[in-house]
TIDO-420759 format. One record per residue (C-alpha): residue number from 1; residue in three letters; z, x, y. Coordinates in steps of 0.2 Angstrom, whole numbers, plus 2048, in hexadecimal, padded with zeros to 3 digits. Layout:
<node><k>NUM</k><r>Ala</r><up>Z</up><east>X</east><north>Y</north></node>
...
This chain:
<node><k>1</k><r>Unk</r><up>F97</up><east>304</east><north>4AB</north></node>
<node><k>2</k><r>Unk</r><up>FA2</up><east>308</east><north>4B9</north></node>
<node><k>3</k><r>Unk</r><up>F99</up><east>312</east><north>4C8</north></node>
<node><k>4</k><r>Unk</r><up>FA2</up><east>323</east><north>4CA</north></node>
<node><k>5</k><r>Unk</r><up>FA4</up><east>32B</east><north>4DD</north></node>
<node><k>6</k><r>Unk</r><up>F9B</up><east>33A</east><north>4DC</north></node>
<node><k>7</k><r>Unk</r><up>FAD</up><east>344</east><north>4E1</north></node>
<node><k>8</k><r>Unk</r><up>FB2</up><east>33C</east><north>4CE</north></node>
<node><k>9</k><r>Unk</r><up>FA1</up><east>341</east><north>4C7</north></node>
<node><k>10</k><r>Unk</r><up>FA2</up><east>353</east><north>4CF</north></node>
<node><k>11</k><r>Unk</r><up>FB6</up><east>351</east><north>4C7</north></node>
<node><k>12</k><r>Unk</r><up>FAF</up><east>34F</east><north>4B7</north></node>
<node><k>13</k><r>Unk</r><up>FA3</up><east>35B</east><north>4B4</north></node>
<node><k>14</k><r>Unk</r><up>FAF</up><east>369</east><north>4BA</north></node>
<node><k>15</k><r>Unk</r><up>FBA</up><east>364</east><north>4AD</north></node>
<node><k>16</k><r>Unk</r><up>FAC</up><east>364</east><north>4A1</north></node>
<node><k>17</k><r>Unk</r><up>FA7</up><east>376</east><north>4A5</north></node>
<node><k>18</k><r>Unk</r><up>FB8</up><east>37D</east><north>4A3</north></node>
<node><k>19</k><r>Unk</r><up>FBC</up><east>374</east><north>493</north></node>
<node><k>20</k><r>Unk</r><up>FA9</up><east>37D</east><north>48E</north></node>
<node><k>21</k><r>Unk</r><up>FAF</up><east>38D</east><north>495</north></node>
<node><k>22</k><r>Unk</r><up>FC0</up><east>38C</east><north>489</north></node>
<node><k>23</k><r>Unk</r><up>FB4</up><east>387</east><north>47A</north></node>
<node><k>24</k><r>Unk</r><up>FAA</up><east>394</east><north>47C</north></node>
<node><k>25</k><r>Unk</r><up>FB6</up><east>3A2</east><north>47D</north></node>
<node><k>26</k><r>Unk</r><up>FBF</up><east>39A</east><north>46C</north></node>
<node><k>27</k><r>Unk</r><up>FAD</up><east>399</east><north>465</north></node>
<node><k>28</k><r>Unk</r><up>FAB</up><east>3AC</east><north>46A</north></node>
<node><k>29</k><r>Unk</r><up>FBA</up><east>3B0</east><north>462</north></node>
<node><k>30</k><r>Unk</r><up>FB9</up><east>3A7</east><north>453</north></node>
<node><k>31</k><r>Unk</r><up>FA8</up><east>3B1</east><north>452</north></node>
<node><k>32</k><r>Unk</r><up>FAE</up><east>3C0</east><north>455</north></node>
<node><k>33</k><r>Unk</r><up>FBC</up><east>3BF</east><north>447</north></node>
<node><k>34</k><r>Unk</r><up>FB2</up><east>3B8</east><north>43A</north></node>
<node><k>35</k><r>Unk</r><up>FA3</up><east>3C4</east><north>43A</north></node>
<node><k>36</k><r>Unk</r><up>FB0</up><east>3D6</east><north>43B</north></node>
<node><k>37</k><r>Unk</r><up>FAA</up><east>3DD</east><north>42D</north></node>
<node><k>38</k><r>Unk</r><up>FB8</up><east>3EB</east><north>430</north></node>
<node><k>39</k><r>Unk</r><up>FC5</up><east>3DF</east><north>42D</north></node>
<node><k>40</k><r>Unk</r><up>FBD</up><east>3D5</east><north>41F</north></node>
<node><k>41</k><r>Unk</r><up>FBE</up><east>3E6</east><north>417</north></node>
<node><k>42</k><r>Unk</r><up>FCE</up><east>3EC</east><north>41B</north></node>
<node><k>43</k><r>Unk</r><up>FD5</up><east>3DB</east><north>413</north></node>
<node><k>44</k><r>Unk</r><up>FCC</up><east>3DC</east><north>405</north></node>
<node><k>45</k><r>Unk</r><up>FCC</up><east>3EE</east><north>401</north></node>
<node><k>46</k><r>Unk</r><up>FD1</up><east>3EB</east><north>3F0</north></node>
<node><k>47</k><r>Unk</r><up>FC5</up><east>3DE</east><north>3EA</north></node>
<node><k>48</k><r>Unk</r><up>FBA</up><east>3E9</east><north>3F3</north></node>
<node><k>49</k><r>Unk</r><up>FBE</up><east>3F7</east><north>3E6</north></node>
<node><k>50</k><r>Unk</r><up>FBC</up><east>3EE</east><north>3D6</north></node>
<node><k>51</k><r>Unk</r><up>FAF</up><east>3E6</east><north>3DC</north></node>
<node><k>52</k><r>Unk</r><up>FA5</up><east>3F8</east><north>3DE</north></node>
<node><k>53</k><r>Unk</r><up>FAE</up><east>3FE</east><north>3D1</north></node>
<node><k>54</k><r>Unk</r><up>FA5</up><east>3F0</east><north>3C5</north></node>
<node><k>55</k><r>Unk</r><up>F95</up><east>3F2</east><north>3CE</north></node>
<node><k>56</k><r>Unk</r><up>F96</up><east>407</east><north>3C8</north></node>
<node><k>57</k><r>Unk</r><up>F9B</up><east>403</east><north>3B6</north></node>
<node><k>58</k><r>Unk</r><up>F8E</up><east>3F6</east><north>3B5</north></node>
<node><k>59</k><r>Unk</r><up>F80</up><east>400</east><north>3BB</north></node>
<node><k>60</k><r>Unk</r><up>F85</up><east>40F</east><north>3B3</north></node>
<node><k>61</k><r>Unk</r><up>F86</up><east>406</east><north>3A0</north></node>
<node><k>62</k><r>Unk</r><up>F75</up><east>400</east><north>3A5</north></node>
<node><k>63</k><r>Unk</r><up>F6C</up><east>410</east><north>3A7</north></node>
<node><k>64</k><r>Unk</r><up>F78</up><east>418</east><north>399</north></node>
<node><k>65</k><r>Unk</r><up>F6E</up><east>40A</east><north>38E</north></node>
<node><k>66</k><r>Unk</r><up>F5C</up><east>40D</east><north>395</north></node>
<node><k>67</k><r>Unk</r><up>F5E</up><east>422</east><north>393</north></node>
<node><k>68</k><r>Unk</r><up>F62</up><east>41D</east><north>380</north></node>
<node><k>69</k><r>Unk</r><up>F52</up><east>413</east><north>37D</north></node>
<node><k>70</k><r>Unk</r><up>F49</up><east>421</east><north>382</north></node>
């Protein structure tokens, strides 16, 4: 392997910082995006609906069906 000045080395590790720095801040981004359950909500509002909507009818046949056994 080649011997690096230490000028190069120093070179080279402040690129590596500031191509860190740029990959955390996409990271912190992507992060951010992907766990805003106030948009996952607003674009999915609807399923949301049918899907509470199903949850109440189930659970309210359910305890139709349990009061009748009685």
């Amino acid at each position: 392997m080649a011997q690096r000045s230490p000028a190069e080395i120093r070179s080279s590790m402040e690129a590596n910082r500031a191509e860190l720095a740029v990959s955390m801040e996409r990271l912190h981004v992507e992060v951010a995006r992907l766990t805003d359950w106030r948009a996952h909500v607003e674009r999915h509002k609807r399923e949301l609906l049918i899907g509470a909507a199903v949850v109440g009818l189930t659970l309210g046949m359910r305890s139709r069906r349990r009061r009748r056994r009685r």
